[in-house]
N, C-alpha and C positions, 0 to 999 in steps of 0.2 A: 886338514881335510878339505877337498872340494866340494861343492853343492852347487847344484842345478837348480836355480829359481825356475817354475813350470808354472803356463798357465796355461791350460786346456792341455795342449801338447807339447807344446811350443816353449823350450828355454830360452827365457828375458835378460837371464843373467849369471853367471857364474860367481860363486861366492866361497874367498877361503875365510875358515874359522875352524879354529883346533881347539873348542872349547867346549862348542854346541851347536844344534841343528840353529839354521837362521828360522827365526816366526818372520814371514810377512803377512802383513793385512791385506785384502783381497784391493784390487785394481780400484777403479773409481765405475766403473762398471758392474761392479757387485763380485768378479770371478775368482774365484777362491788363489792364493799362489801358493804354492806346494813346494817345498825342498825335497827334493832325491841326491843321496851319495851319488858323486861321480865320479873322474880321474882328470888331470889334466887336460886331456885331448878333447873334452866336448867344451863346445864355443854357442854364444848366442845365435839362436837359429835354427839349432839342431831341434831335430823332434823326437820326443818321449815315447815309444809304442811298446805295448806289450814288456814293459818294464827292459827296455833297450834304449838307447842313443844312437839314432841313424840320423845321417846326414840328407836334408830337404832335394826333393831331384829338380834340378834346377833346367827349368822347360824353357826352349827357344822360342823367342818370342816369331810371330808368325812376321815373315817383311810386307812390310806395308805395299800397299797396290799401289802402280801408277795410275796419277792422277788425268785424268782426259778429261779436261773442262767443254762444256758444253757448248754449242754454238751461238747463243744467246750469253754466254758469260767471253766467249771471244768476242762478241760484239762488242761489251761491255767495256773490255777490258782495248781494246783497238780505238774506242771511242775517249776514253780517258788518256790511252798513249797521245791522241791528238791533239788533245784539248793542255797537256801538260807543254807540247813540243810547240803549240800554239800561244801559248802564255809565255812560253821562254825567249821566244820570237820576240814578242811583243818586247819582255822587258829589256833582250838587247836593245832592240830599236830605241828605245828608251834612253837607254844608258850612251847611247851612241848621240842622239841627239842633245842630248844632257851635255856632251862633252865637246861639241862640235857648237857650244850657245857658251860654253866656259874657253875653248880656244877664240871665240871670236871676241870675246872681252878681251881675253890676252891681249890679242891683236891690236885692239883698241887702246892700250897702255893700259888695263887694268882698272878702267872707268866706266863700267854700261850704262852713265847719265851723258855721254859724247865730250 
């Protein structure tokens, strides 16, 4: 036999046993869990009403709005694109001159005490 674990309305679990009704102890929330006969076909999830098994109407979530940031958060964000394209500048130069202070050692046989 199948069994409907039920809590409020709401089946948590499907349970075979051809023996006896399943006992559970109520949730950790205090809410009673109930066994009802069922058939194969009902699954977790489904809901209990008026001593029926229907299936949950599964609602379309709403699509999210486009987002239009504001003029002070474009500023924001224009000011950081800068400061990153700014810094990235910087550290080729860096790397450039880093390399152009190790080609001139080359140059030198590999000795930058002369």
């Amino acid at each position: 036999m199948f069994y409907a674990m039920i809590i409020g309305n709401t089946v948590i679990d499907v349970v075979v046993d051809d023996e006896k009704m399943p006992i559970w102890p109520p949730d950790p929330d205090g809410n009673e869990v109930v066994a009802v006969e069922c058939d194969s076909a009902v699954f977790i999830g489904m809901l209990y009403v008026d001593g029926k098994f229907i299936q949950p109407v599964q609602l379309e979530p709403e699509p999210m709005p486009k987002y239009i940031p504001t003029k002070g958060e474009l500023a924001i964000m224009e000011t950081q694109a800068t400061i990153y394209e700014e810094l990235n500048a910087s550290m080729l130069a860096s790397a450039e001159a880093t390399a152009e202070i190790y080609e001139a050692i080359l140059l030198m046989g590999g000795n930058a005490n002369g």
